[in-house]
N, CA, C, O and CB atoms as a CASP TS submission, in Angstrom:
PFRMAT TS
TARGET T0000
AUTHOR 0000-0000-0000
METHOD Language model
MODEL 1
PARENT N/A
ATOM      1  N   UNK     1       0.858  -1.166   0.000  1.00  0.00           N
ATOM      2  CA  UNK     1       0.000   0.000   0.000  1.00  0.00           C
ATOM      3  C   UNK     1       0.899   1.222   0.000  1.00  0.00           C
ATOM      4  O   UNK     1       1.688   1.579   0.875  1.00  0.00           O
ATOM      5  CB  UNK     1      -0.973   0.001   1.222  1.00  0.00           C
ATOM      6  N   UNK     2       0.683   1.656  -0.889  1.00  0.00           N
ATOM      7  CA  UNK     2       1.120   3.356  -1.095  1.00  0.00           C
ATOM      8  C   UNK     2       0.948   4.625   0.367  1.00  0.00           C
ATOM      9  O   UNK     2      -0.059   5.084   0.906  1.00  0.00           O
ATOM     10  CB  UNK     2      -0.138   3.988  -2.495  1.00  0.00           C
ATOM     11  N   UNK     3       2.298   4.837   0.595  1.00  0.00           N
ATOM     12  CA  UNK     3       2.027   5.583   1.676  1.00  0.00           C
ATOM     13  C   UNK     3       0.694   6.710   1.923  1.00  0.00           C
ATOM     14  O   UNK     3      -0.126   6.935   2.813  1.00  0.00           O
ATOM     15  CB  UNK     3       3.197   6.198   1.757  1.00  0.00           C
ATOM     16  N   UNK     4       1.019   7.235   0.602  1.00  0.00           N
ATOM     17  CA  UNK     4      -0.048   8.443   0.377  1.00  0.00           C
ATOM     18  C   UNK     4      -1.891   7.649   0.686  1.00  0.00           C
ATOM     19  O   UNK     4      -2.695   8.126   1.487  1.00  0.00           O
ATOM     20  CB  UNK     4       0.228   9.127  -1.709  1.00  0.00           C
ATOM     21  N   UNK     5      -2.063   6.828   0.110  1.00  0.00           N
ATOM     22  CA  UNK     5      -3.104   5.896   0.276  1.00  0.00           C
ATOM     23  C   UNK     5      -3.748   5.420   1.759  1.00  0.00           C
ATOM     24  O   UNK     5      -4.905   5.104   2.036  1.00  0.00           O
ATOM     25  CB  UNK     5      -2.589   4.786  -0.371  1.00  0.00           C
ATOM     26  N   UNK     6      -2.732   5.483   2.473  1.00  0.00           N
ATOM     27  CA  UNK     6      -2.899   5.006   4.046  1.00  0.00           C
ATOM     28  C   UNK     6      -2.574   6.325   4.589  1.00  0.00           C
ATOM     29  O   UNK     6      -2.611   6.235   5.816  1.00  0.00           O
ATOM     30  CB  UNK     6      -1.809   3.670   4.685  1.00  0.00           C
ATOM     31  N   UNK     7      -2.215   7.736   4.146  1.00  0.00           N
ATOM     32  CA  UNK     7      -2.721   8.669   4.397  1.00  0.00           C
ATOM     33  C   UNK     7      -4.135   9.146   4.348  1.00  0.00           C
ATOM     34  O   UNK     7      -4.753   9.540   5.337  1.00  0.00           O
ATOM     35  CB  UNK     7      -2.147   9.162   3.937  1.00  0.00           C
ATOM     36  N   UNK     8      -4.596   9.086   3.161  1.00  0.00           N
ATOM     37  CA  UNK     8      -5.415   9.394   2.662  1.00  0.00           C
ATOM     38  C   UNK     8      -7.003   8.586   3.572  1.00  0.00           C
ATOM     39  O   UNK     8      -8.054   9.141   3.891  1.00  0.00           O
ATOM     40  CB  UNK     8      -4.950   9.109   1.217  1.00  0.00           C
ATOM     41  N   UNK     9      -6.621   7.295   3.739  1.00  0.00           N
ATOM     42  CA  UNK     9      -7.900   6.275   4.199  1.00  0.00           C
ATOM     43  C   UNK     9      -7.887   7.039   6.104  1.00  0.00           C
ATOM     44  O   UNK     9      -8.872   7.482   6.695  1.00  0.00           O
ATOM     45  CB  UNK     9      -7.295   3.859   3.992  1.00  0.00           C
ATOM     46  N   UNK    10      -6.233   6.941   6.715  1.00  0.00           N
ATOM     47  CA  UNK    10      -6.261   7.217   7.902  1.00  0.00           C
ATOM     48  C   UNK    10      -6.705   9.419   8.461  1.00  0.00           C
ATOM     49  O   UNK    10      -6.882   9.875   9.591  1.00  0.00           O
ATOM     50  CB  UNK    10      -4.602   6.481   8.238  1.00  0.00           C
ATOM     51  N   UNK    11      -6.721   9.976   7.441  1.00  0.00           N
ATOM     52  CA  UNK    11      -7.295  11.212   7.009  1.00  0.00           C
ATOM     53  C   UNK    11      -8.978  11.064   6.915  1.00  0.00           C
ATOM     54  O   UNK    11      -9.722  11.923   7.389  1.00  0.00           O
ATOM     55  CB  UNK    11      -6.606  11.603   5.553  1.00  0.00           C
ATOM     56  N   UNK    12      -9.408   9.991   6.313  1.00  0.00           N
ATOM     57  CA  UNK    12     -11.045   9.714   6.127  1.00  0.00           C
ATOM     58  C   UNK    12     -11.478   9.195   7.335  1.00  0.00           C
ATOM     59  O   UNK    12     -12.507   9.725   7.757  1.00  0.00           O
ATOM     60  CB  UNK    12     -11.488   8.638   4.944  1.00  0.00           C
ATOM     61  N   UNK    13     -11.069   8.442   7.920  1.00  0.00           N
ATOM     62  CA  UNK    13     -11.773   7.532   9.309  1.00  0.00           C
ATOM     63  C   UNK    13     -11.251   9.042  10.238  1.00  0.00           C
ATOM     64  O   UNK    13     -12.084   9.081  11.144  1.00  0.00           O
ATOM     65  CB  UNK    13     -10.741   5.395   9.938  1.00  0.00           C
ATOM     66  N   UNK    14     -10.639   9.823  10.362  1.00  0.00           N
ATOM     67  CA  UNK    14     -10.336  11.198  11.042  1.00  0.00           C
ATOM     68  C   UNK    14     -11.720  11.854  11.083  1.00  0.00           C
ATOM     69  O   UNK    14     -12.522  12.042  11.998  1.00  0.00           O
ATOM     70  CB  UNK    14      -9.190  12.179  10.181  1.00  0.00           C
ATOM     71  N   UNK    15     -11.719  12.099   9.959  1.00  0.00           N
ATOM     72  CA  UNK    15     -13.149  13.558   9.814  1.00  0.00           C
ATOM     73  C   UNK    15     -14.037  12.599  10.085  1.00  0.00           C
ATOM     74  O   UNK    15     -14.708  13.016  11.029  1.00  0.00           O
ATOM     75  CB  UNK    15     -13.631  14.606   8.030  1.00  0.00           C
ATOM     76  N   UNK    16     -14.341  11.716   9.819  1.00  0.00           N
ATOM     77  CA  UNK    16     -15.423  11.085  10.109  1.00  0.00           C
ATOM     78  C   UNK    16     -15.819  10.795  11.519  1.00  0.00           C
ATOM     79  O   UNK    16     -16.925  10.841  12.058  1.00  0.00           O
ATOM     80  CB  UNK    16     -15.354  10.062   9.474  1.00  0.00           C
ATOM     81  N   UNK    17     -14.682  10.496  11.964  1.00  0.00           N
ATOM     82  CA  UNK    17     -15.011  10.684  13.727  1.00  0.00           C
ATOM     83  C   UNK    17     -15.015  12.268  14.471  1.00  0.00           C
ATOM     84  O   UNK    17     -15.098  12.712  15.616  1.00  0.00           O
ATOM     85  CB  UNK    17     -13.652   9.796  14.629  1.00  0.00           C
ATOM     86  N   UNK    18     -14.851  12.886  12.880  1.00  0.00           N
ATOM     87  CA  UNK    18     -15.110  14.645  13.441  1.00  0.00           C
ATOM     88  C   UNK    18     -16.467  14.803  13.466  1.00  0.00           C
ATOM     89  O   UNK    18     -17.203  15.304  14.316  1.00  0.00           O
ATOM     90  CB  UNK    18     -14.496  15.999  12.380  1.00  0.00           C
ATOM     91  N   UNK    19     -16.763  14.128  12.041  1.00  0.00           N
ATOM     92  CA  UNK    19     -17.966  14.552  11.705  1.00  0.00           C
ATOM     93  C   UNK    19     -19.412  13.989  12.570  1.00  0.00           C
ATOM     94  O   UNK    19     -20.445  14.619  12.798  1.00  0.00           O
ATOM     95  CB  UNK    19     -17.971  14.207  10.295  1.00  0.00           C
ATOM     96  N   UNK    20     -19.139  12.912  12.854  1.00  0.00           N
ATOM     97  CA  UNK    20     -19.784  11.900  13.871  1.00  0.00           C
ATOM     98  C   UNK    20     -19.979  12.699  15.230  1.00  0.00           C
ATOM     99  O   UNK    20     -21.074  12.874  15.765  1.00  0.00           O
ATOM    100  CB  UNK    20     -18.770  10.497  14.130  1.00  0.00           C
ATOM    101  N   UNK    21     -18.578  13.228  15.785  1.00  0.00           N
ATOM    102  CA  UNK    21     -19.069  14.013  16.824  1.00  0.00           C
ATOM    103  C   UNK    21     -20.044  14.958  17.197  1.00  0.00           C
ATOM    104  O   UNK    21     -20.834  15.061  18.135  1.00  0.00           O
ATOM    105  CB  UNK    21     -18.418  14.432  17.037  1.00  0.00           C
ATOM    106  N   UNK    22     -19.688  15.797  15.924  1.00  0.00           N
ATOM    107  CA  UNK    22     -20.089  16.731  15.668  1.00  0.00           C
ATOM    108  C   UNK    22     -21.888  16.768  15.492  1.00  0.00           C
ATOM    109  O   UNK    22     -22.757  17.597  15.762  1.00  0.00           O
ATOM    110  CB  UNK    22     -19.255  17.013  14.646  1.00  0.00           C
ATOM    111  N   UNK    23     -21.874  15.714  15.033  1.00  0.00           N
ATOM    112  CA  UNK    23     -23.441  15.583  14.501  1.00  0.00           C
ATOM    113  C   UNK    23     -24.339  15.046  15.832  1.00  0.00           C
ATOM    114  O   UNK    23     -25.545  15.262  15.950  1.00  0.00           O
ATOM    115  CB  UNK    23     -23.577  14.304  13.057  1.00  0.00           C
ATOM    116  N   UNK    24     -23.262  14.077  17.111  1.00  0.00           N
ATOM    117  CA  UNK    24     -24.096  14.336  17.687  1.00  0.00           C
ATOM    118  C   UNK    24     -24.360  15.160  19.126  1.00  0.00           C
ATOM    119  O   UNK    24     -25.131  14.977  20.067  1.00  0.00           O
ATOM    120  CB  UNK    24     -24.367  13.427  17.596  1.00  0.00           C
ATOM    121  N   UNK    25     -23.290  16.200  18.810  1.00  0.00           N
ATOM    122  CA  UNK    25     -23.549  16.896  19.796  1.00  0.00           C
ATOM    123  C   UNK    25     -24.465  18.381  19.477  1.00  0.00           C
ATOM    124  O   UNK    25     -24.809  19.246  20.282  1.00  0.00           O
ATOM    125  CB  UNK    25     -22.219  17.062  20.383  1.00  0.00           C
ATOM    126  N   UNK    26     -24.678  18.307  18.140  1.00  0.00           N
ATOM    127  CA  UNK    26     -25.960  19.014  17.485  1.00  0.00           C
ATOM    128  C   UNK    26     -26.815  18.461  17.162  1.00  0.00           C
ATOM    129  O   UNK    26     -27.541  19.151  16.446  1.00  0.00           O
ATOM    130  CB  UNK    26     -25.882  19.629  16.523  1.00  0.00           C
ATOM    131  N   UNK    27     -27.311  17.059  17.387  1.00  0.00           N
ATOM    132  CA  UNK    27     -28.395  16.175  17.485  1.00  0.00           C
ATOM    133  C   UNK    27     -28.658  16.329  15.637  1.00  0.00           C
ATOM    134  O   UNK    27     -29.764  16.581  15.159  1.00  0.00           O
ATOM    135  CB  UNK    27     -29.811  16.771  18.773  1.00  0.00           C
ATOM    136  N   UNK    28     -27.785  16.180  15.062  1.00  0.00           N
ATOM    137  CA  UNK    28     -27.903  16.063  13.759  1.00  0.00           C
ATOM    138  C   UNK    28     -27.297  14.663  12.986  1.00  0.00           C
ATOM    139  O   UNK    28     -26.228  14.395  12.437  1.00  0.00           O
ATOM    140  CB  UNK    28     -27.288  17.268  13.298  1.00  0.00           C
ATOM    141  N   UNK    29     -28.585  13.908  13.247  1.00  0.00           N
ATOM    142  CA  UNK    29     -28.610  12.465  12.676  1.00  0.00           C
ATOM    143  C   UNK    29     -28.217  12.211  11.049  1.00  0.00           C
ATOM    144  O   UNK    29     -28.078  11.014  10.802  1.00  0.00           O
ATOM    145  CB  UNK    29     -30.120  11.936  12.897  1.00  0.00           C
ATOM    146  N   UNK    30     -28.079  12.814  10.276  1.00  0.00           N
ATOM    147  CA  UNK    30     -27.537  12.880   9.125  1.00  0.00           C
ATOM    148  C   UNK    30     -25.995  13.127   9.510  1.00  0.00           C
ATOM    149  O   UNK    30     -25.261  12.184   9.806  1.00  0.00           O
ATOM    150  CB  UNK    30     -28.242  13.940   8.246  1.00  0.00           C
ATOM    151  N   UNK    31     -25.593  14.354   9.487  1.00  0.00           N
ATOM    152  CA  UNK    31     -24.230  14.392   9.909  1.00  0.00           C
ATOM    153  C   UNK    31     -23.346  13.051  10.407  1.00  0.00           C
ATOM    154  O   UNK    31     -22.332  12.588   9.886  1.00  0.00           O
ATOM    155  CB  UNK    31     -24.273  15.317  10.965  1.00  0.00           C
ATOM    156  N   UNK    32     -24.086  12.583  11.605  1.00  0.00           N
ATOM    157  CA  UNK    32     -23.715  11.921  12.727  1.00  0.00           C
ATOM    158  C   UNK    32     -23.750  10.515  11.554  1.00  0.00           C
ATOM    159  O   UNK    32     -22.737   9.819  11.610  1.00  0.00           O
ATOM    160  CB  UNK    32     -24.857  12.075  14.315  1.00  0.00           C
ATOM    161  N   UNK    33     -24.508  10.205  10.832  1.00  0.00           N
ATOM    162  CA  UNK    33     -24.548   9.082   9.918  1.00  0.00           C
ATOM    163  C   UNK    33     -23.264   9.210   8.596  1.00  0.00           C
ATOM    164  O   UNK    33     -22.471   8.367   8.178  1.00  0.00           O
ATOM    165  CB  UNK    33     -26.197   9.089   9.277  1.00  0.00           C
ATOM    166  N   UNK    34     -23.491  10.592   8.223  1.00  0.00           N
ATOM    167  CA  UNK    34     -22.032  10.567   7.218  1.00  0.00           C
ATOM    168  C   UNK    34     -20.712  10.720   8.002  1.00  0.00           C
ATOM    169  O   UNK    34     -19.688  10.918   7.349  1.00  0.00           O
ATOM    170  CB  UNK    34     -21.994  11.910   6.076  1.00  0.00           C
ATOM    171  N   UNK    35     -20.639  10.636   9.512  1.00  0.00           N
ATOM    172  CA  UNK    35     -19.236  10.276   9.729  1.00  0.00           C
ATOM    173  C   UNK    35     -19.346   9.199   9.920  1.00  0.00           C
ATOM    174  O   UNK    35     -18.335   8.525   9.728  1.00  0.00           O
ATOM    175  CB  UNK    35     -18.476  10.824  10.652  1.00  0.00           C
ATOM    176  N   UNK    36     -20.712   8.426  10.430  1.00  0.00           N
ATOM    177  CA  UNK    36     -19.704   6.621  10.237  1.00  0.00           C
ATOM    178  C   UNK    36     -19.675   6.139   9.086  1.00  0.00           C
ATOM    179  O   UNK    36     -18.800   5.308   8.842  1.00  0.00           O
ATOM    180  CB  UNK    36     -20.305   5.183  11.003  1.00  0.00           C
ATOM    181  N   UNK    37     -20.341   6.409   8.359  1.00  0.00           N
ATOM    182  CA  UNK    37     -20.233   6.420   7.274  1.00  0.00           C
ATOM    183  C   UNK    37     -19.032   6.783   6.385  1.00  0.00           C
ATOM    184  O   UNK    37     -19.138   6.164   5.326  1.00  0.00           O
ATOM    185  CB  UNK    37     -21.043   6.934   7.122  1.00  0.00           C
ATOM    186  N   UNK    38     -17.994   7.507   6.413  1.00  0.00           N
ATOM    187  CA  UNK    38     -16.582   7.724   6.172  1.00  0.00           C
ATOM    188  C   UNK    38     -15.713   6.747   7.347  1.00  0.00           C
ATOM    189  O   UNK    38     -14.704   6.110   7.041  1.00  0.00           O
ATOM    190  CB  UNK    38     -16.261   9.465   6.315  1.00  0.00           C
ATOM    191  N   UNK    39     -16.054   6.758   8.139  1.00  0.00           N
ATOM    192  CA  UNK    39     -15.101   5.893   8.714  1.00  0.00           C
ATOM    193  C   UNK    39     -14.983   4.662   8.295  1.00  0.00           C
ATOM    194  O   UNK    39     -13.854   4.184   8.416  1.00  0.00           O
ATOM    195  CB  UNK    39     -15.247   5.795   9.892  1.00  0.00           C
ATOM    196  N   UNK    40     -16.147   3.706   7.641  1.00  0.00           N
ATOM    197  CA  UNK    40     -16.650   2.604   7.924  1.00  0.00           C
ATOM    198  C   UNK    40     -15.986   2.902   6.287  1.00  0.00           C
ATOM    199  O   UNK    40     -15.310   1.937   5.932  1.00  0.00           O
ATOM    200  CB  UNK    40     -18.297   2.186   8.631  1.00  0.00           C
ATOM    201  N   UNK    41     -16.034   3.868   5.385  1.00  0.00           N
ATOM    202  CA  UNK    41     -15.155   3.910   3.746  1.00  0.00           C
ATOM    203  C   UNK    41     -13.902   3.501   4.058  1.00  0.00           C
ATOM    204  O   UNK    41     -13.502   2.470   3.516  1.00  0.00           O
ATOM    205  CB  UNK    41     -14.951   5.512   2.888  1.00  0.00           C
ATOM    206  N   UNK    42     -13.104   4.150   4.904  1.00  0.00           N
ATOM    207  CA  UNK    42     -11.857   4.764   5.275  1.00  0.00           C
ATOM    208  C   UNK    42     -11.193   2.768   5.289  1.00  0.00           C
ATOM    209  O   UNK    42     -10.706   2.075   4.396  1.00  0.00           O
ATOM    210  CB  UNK    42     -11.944   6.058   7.166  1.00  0.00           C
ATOM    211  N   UNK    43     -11.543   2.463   6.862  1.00  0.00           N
ATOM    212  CA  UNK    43     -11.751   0.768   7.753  1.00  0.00           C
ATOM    213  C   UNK    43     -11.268   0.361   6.325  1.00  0.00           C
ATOM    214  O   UNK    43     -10.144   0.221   5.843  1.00  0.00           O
ATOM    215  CB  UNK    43     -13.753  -0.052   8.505  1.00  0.00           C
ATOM    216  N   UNK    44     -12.932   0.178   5.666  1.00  0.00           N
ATOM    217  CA  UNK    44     -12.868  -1.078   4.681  1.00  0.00           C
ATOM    218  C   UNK    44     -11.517  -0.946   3.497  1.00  0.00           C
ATOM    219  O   UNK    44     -10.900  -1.915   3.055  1.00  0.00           O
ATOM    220  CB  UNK    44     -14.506  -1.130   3.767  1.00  0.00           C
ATOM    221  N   UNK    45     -11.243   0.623   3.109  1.00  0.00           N
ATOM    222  CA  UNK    45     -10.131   0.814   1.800  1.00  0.00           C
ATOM    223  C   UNK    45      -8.547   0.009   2.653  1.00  0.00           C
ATOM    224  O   UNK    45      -7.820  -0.848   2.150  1.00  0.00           O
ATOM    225  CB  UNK    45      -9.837   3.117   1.294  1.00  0.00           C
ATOM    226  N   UNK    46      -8.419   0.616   3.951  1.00  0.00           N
ATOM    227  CA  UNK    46      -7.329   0.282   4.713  1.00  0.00           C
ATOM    228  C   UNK    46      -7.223  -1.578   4.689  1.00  0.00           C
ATOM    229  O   UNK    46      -6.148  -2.078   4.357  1.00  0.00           O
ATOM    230  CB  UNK    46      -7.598   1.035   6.320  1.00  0.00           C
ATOM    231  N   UNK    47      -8.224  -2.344   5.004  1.00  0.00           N
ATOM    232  CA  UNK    47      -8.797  -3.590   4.937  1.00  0.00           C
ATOM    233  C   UNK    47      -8.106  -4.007   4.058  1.00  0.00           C
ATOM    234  O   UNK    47      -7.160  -4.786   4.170  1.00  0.00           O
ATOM    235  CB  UNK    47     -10.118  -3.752   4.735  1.00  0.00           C
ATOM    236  N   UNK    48      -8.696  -3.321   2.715  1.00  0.00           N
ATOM    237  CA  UNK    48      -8.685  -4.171   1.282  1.00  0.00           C
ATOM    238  C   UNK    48      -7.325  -3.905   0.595  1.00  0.00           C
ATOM    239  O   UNK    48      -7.063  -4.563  -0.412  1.00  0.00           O
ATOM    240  CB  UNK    48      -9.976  -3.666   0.163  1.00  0.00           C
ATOM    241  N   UNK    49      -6.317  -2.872   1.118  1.00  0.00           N
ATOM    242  CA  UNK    49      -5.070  -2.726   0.928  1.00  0.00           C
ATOM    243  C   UNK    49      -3.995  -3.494   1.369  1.00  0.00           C
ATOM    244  O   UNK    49      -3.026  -3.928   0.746  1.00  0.00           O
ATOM    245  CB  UNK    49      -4.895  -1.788   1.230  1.00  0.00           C
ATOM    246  N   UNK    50      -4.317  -3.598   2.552  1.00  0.00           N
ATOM    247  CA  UNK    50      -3.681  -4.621   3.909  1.00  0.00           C
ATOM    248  C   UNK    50      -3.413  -6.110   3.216  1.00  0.00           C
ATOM    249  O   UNK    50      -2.467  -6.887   3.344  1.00  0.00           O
ATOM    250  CB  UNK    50      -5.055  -4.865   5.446  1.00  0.00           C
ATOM    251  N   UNK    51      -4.879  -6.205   2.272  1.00  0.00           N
ATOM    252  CA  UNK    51      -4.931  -7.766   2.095  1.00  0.00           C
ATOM    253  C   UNK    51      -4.096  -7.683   0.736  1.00  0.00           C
ATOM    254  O   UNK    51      -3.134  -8.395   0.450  1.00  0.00           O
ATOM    255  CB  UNK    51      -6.657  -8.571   1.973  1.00  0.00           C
ATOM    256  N   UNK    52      -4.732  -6.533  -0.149  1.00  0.00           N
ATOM    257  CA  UNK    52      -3.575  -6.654  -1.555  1.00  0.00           C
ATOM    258  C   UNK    52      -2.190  -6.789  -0.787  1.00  0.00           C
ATOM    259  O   UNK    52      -1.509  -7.645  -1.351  1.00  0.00           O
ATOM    260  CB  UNK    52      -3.504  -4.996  -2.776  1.00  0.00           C
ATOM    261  N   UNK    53      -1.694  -6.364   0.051  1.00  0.00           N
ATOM    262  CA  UNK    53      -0.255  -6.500   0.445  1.00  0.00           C
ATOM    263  C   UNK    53      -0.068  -7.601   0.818  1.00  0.00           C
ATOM    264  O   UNK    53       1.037  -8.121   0.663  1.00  0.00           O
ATOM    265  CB  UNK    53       0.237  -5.712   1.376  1.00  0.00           C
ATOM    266  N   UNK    54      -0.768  -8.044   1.220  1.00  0.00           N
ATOM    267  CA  UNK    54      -0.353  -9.521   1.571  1.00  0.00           C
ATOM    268  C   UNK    54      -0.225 -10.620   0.610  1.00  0.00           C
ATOM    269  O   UNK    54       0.657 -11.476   0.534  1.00  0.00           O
ATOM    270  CB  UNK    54      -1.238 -10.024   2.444  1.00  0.00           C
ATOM    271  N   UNK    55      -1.214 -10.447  -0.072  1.00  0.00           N
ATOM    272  CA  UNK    55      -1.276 -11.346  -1.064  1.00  0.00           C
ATOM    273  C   UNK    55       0.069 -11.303  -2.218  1.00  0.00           C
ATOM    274  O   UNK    55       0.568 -12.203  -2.895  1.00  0.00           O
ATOM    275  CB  UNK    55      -2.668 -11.061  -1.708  1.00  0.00           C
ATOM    276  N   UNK    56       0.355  -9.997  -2.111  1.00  0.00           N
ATOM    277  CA  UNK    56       1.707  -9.912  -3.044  1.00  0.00           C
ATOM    278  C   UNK    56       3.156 -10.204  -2.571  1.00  0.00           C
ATOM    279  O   UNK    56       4.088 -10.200  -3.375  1.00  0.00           O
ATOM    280  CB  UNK    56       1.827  -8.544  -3.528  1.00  0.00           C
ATOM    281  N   UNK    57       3.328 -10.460  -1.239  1.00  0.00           N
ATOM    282  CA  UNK    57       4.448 -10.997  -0.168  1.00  0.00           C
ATOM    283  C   UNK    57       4.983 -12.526  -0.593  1.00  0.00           C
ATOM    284  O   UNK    57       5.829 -13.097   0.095  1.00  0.00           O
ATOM    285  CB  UNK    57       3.708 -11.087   1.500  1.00  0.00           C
TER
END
């Protein structure tokens, strides 16, 4: 996995636990849904990189 890439995924699961906060400490259930919602993007890209690396070892 490309450094920039595991920047990029560990940058997404970030805001998303910004955004998550954020949403629910303004009781804003949308918000609060598009940060797990980026996190849960972020998880799975990190996941599916992890495993391309492995598989190429």
């Amino acid at each position: 996995m490309a450094i920039g890439d595991k920047a990029k995924d560990a940058v997404q699961q970030a805001a998303g636990k910004a955004e998550e906060a954020v949403g629910k400490r303004t009781d804003d259930a949308e918000l609060t849904g598009q940060g797990v919602k980026d996190q849960d993007m972020g998880s799975d890209r990190m996941e599916t990189e992890k495993a391309k690396d492995a598989s190429d070892s």
